[in-house]
C-alpha positions in Angstrom: -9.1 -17.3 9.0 -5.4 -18.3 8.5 -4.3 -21.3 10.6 -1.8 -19.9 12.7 -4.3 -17.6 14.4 -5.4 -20.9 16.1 -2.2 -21.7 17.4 -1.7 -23.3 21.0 0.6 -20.7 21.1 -1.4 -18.0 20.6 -4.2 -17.6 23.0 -6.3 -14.8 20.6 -9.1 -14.5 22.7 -7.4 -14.3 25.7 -4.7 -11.4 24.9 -3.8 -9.3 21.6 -0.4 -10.9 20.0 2.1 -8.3 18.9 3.9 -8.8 15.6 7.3 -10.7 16.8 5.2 -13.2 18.6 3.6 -14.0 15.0 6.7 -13.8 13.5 8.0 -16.3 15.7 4.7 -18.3 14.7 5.8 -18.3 11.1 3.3 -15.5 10.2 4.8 -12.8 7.4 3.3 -9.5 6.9 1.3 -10.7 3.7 -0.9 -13.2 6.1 -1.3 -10.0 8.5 -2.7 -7.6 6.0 -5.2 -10.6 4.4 -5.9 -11.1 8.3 -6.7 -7.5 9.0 -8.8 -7.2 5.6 -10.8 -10.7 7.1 -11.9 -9.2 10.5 -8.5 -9.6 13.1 -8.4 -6.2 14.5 -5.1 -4.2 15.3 -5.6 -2.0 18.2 -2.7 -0.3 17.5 0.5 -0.4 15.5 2.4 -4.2 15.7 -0.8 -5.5 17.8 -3.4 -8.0 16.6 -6.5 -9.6 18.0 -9.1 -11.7 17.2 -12.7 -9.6 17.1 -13.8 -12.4 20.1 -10.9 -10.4 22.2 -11.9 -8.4 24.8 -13.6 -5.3 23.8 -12.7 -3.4 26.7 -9.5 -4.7 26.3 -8.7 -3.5 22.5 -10.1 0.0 23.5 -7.9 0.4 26.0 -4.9 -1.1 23.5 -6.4 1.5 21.3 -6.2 4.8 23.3 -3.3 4.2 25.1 -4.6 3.8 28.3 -3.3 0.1 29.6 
């Protein structure tokens, strides 16, 4: 997996990251795709999260209901 989704910044396990937040982290939108294709899941549209992210958690991203 790509560095930057080991940031200090980013706490993946902890809480999905949305798509500014990696921007800010110097991530573009060619790392995200090669991360989604390598297992980070996206709960919904501009969110991303590690699969060791709560699973609860990225169901309720998922549906809407947070």
């Amino acid at each position: 997996m790509a560095a930057w989704m080991h940031s200090k910044r980013w706490k993946p396990a902890a809480e999905p990251a949305r798509r500014p937040a990696l921007a800010r982290l110097g991530v573009d939108d060619a790392a995200l795709r090669r991360a989604v294709r390598a297992g980070v899941l996206q709960p919904a549209r501009g969110l991303y999260a590690l699969p060791a992210a709560s699973q609860d958690l990225v169901a309720a991203l998922r549906t809407g209901s947070f």
